[in-house]
Residue frames relative to the residue before (quaternion, step in Angstrom):
aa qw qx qy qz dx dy dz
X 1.0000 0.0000 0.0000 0.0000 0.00 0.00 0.00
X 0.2794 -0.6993 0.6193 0.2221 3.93 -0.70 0.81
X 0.6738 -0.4878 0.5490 0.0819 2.87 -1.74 1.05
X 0.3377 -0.6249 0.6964 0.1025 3.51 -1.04 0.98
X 0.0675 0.7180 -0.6924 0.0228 3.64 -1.15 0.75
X 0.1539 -0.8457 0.5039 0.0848 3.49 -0.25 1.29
X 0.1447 -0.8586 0.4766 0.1212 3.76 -0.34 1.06
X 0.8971 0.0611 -0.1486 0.4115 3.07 -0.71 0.70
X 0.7786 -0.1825 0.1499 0.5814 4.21 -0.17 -0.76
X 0.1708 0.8678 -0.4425 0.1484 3.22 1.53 -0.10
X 0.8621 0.1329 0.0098 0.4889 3.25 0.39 -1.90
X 0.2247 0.6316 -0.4889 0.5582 3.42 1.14 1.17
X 0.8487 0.4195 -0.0127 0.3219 3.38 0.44 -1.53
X 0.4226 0.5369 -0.3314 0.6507 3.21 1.90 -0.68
X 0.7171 0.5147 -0.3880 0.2654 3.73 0.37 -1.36
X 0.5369 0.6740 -0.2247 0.4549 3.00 1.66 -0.98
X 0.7932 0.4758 -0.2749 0.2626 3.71 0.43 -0.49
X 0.4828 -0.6381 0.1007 0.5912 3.54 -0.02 1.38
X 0.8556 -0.2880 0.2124 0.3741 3.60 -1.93 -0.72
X 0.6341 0.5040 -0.2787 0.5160 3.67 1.22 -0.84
X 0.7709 0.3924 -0.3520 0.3577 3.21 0.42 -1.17
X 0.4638 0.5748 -0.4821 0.4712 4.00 1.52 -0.77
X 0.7176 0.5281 -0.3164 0.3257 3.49 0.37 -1.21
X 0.6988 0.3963 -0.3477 0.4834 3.52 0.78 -1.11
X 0.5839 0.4753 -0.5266 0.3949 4.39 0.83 -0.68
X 0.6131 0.5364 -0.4736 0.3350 3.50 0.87 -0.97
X 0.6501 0.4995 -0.3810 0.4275 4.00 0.45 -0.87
X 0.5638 0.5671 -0.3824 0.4630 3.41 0.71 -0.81
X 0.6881 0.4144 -0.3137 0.5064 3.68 0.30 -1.28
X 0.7243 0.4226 -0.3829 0.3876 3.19 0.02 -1.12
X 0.6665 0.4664 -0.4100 0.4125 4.09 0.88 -0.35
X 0.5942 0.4740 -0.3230 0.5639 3.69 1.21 -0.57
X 0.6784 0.4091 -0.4672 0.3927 3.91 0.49 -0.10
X 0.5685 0.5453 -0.3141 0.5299 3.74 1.98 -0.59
X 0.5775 -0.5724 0.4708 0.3422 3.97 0.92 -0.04
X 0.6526 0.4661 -0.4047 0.4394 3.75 0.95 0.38
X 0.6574 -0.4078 0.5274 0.3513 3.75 -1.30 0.89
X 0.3695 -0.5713 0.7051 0.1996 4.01 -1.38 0.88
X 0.5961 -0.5964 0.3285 0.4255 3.75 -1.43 0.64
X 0.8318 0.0470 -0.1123 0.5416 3.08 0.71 -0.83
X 0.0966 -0.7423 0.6596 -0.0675 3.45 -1.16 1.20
X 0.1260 0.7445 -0.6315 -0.1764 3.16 -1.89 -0.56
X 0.5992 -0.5567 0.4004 0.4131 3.69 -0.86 0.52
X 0.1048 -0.8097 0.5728 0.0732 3.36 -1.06 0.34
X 0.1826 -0.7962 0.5766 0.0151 3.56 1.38 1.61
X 0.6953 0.5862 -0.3607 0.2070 3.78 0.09 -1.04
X 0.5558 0.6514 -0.0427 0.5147 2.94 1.89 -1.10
X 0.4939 -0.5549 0.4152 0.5251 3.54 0.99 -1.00
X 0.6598 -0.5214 0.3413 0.4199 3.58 -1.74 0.88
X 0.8323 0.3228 -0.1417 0.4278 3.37 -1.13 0.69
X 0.7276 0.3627 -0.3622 0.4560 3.74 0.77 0.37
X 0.4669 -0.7411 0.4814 0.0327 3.21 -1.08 1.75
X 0.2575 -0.8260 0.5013 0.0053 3.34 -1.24 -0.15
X 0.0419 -0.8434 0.5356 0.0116 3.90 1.17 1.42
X 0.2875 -0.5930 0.7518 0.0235 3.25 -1.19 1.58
X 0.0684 -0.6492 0.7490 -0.1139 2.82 -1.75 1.80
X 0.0142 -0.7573 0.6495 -0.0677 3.14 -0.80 1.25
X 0.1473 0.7496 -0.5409 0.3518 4.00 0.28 2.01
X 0.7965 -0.1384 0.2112 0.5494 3.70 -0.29 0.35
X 0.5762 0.0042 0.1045 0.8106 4.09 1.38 0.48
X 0.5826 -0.4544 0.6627 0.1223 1.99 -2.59 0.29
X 0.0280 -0.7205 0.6765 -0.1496 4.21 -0.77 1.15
X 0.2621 -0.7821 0.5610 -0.0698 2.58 -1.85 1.06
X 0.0297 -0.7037 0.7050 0.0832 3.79 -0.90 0.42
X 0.0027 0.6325 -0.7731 -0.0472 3.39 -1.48 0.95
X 0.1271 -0.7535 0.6347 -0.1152 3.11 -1.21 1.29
X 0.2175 -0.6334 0.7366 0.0943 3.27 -2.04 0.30
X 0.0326 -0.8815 0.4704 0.0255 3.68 -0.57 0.89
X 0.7189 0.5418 -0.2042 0.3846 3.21 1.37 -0.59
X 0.5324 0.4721 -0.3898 0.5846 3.60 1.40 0.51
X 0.9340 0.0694 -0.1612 0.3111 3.04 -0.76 1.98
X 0.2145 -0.7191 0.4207 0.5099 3.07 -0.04 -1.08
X 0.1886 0.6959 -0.5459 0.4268 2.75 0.16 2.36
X 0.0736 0.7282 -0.6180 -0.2870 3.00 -1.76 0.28
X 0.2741 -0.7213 0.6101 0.1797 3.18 -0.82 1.44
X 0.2112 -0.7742 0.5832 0.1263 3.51 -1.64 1.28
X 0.3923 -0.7641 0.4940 0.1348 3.64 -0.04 1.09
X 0.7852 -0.2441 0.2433 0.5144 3.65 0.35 -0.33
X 0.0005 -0.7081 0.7060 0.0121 4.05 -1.41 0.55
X 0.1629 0.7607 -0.6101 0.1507 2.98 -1.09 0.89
X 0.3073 -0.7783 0.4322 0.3361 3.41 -1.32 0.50
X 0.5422 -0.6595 0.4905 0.1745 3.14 -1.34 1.35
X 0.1865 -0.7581 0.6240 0.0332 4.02 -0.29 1.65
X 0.8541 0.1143 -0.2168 0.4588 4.30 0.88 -0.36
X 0.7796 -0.3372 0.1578 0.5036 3.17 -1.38 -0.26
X 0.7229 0.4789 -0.1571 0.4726 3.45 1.37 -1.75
X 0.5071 -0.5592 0.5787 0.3085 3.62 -1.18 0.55
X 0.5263 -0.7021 0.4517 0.1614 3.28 -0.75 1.38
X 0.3024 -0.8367 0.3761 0.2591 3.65 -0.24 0.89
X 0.5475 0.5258 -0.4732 0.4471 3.50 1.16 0.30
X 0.6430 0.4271 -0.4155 0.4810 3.71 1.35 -0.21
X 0.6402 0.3399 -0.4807 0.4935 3.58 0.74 0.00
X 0.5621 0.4909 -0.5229 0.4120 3.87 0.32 0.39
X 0.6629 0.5404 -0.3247 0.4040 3.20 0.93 -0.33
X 0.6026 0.5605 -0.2111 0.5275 3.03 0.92 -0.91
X 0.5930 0.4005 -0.3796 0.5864 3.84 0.62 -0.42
X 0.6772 0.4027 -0.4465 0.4241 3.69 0.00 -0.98
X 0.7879 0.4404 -0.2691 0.3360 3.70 0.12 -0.98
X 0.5794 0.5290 -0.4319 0.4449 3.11 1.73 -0.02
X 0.5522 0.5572 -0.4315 0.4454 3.23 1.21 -0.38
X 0.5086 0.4897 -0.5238 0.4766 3.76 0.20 -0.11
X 0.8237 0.3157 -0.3289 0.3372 3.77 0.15 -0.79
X 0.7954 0.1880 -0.2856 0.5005 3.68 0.91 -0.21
X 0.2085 -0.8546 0.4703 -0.0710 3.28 0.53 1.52
């Protein structure tokens, strides 16, 4: 089973999200620490090679940006909930910086 590494406010912020949607990030994680794909994902190339993105759609619209492929880890770069269509460009700046902590 891989290891969850939560970077920065990450898992502050997950805690933050109402009861369904905590519940549904938690299944997600818990499938990416078993080696299976979350239901609903997408690449996030913009971000850097290899880092994903689990679409929650619970009471709103949440995010997980992630890195899976270093180690047997998952490193979580940032969650947040997602208020428009476009990914907010201060959350994808974030996400890069905190990826940089993991592939020093």
């Amino acid at each position: 089973m891989k290891e969850i590494i939560w970077l920065g406010s990450s898992l502050d912020d997950v805690k933050q999200f109402p009861d369904n949607a905590k519940r549904q990030a938690g299944y997600q994680l818990h499938k990416l620490q078993n080696g299976d794909d979350p239901s609903d994902w997408k690449p996030m190339k913009s971000i850097g090679p290899g880092v994903r993105e689990i679409r929650i759609h619970e009471e709103g619209e949440y995010r997980i940006i992630y890195v899976a492929r270093i180690a047997d880890q998952v490193h979580v770069l940032h969650a947040f909930r997602k208020k428009t269509q476009k990914t907010a460009q201060h959350d994808l700046d974030l996400a890069k910086r905190r990826l940089k902590e993991v592939v020093v």
